[in-house]
C-alpha positions as CSV (number, residue, x, y, z in Angstrom):
1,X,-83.9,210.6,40.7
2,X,-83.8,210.7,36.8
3,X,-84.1,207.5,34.6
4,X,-80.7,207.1,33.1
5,X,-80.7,205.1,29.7
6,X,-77.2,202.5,29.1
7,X,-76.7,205.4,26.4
8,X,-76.8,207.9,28.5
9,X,-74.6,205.9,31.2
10,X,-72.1,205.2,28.7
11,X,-72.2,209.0,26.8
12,X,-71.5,210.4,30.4
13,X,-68.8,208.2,31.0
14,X,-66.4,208.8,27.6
15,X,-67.3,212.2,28.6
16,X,-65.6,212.1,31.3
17,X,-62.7,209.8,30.2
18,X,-62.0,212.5,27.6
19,X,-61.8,215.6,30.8
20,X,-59.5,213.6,32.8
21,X,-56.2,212.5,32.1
22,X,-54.4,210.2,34.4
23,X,-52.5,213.0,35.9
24,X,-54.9,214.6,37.3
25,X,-56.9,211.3,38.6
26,X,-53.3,210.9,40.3
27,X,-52.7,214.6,41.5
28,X,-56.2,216.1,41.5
29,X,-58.9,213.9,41.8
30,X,-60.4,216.1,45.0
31,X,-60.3,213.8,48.1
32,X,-60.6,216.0,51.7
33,X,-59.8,214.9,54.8
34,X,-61.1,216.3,58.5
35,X,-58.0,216.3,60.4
36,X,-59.6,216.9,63.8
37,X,-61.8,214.6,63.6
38,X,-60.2,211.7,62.9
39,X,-57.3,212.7,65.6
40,X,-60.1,212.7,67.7
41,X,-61.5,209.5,66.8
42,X,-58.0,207.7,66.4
43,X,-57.6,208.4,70.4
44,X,-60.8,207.3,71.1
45,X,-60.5,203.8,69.4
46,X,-57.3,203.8,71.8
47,X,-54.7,204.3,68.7
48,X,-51.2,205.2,69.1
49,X,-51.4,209.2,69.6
50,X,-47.5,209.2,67.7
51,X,-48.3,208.6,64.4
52,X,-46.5,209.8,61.7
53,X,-48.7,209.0,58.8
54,X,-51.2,211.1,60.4
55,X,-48.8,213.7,60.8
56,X,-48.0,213.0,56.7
57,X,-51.7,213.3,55.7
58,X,-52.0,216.8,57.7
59,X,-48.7,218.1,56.0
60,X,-50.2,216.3,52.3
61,X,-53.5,218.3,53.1
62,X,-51.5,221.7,54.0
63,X,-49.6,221.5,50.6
64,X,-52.1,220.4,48.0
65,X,-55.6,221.0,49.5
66,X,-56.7,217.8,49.3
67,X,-54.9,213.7,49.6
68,X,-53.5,212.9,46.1
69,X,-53.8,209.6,45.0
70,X,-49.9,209.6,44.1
71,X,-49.3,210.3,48.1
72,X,-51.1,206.9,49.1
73,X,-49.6,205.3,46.2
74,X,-46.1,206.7,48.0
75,X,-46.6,204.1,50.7
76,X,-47.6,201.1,49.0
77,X,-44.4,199.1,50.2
78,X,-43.7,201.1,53.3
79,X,-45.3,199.7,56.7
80,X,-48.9,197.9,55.8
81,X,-50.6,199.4,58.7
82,X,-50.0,203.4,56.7
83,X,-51.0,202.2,53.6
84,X,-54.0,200.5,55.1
85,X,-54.7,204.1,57.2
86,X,-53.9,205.7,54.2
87,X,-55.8,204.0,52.3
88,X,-58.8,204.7,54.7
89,X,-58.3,207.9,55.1
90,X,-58.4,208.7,51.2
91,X,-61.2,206.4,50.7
92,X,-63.9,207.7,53.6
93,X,-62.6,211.4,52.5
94,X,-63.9,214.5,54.8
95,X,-67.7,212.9,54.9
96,X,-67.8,209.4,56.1
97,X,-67.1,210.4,60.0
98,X,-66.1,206.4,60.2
99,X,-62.6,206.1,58.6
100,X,-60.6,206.1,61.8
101,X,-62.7,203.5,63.2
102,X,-62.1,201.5,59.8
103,X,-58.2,202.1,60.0
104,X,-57.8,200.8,63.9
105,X,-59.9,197.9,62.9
106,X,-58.5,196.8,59.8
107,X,-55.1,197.3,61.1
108,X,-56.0,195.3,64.4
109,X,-56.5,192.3,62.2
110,X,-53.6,190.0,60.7
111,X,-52.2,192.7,58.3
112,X,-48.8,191.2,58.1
113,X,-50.4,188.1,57.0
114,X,-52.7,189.4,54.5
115,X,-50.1,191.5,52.6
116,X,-47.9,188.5,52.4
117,X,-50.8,186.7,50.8
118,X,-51.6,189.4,48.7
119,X,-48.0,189.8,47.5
120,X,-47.5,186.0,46.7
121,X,-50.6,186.3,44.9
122,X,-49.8,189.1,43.0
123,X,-45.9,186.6,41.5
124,X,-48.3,184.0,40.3
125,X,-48.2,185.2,36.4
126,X,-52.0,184.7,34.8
127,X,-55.1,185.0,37.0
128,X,-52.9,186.8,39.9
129,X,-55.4,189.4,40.4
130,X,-58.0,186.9,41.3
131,X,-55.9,184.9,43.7
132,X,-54.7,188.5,45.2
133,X,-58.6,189.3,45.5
134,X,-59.2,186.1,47.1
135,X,-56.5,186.6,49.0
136,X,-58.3,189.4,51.1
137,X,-61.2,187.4,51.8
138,X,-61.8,184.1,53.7
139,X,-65.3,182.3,53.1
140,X,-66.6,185.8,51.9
141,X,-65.6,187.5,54.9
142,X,-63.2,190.2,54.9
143,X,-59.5,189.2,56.4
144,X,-58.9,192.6,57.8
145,X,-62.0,194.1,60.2
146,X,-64.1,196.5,58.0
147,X,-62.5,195.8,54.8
148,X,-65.1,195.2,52.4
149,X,-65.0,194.7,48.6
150,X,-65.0,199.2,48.5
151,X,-61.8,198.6,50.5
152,X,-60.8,196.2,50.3
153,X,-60.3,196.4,46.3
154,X,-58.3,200.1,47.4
155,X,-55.9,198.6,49.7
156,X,-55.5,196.2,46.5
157,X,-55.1,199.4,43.9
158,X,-53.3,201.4,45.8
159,X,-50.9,198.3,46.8
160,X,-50.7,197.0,43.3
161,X,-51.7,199.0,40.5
162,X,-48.4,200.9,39.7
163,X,-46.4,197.2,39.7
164,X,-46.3,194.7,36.9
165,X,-49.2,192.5,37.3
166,X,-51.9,193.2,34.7
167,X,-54.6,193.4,34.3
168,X,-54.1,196.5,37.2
169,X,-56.3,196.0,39.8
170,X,-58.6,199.2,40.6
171,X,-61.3,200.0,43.2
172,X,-65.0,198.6,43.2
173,X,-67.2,200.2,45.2
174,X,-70.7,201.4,45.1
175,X,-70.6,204.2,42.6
176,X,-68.1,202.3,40.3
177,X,-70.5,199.0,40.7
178,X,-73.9,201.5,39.9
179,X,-71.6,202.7,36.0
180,X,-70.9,199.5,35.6
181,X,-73.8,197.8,35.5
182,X,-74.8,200.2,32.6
183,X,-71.9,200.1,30.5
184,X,-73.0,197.8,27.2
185,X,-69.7,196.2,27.0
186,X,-69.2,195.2,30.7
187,X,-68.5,191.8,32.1
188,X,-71.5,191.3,34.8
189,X,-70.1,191.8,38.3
190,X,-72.6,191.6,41.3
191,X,-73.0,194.6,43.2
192,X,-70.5,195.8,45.6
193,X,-72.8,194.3,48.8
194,X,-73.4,191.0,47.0
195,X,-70.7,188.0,47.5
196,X,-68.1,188.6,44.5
197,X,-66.2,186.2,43.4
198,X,-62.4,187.1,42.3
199,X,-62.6,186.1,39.2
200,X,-65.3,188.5,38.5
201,X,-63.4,191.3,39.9
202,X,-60.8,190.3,37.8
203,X,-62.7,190.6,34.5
204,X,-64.1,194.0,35.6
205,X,-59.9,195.2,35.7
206,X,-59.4,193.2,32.5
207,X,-62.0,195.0,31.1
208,X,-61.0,198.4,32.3
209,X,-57.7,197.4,30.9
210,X,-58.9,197.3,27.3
211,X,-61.4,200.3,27.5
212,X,-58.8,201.9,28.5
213,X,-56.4,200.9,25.6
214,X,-59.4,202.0,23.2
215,X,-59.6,205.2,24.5
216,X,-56.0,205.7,24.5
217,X,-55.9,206.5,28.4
218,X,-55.2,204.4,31.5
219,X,-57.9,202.2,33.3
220,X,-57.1,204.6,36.8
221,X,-59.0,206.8,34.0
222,X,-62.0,204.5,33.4
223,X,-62.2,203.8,37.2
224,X,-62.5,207.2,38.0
225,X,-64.6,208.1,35.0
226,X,-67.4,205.4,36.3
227,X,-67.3,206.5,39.8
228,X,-68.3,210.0,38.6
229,X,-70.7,209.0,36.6
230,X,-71.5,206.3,39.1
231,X,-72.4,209.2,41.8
232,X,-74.7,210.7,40.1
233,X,-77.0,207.7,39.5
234,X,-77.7,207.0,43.0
């Protein structure tokens, strides 16, 4: 693996800020998904064999090739169990072989519960991102089987993000964490794995938020920008 320098980090990142636009991070950010196998595995973990958002992420991966952004986002206030399957089936994609085993176990655990949370969270005016983010965890442990930080924080973007809390709350996982770390003007945020506190998750999106505004794009921009970039560090 080469030695990346912070400049380095940080050139490769507005590099990519200025290739994207927020459109295509919406529409064609390319995210795969392996229908068969995850039928497959659904039955196996004993899941509902009639399930229409599976039948919806087939039909999203017939028409565009891949699952847009923008068709999660579609179910963020629809049933919590699809967005939360939806949400793992974007975020494992057509390599990690474990997203229906993620879905039946997150959405075996209190989902009703921990959306209602989230969502009373999300009214509380300033610092409502933290409380949301806390609001997914209990004593460090993740409310919803399987639902770490990496998902946790997607089922919190793709949930919130196009609403009216700010700053927007956006993904943190392992490739974002790895950019991060190396961007000069960043807030420090432990890794991914490490206990994070909400508050710290809550100055990443605040910083996002203004490196966004700088840049004259949209932090969904920045995320994805530092999860490129992020990829190719590890």
């Amino acid at each position: 693996m080469a030695y990346w320098t912070n400049s380095e980090v940080l050139e490769a990142v507005n590099q990519e800020i200025e290739a994207h636009t927020a459109a295509w991070v919406l529409e064609e950010q390319p995210i795969g998904w392996d229908e068969v196998r995850w039928r497959k595995s659904w039955s196996k973990y004993e899941m509902p064999a009639d399930a229409p958002i599976l039948d919806a992420l087939a039909l999203e991966l017939v028409q565009y090739g891949l699952i847009r952004r923008s068709f999660v986002f579609a179910h963020a206030h629809e049933d919590p169990t699809d967005l939360v399957t939806a949400v793992m089936a974007w975020g494992s994609g057509d390599e990690d072989n474990r997203g229906a085993w993620r879905a039946a176990e997150a959405i075996g655990g209190p989902v009703d519960d921990v959306f209602a949370d989230v969502t009373a969270a999300l009214g509380q005016g300033q610092g409502a991102i933290t409380e949301a983010f806390r609001a997914l965890f209990h004593n460090g442990q993740a409310r919803l089987p399987r639902c770490n930080v990496s998902y946790g924080t997607k089922v919190l973007h793709f949930f919130a993000y196009q609403g009216q809390v700010r700053p927007r709350p956006l993904i943190y996982d392992l490739r974002v964490a790895n950019a991060l770390a190396r961007m000069p003007s960043a807030p420090y945020v432990p890794h991914q794995g490490s206990v994070i506190r909400g508050d710290q998750y809550e100055r990443y999106c605040s910083w996002a938020e203004a490196y966004a505004e700088d840049k004259k794009t949209e932090p969904i921009v920045v995320e994805y920008a530092l999860f490129a970039v992020g990829g190719r560090l590890t």
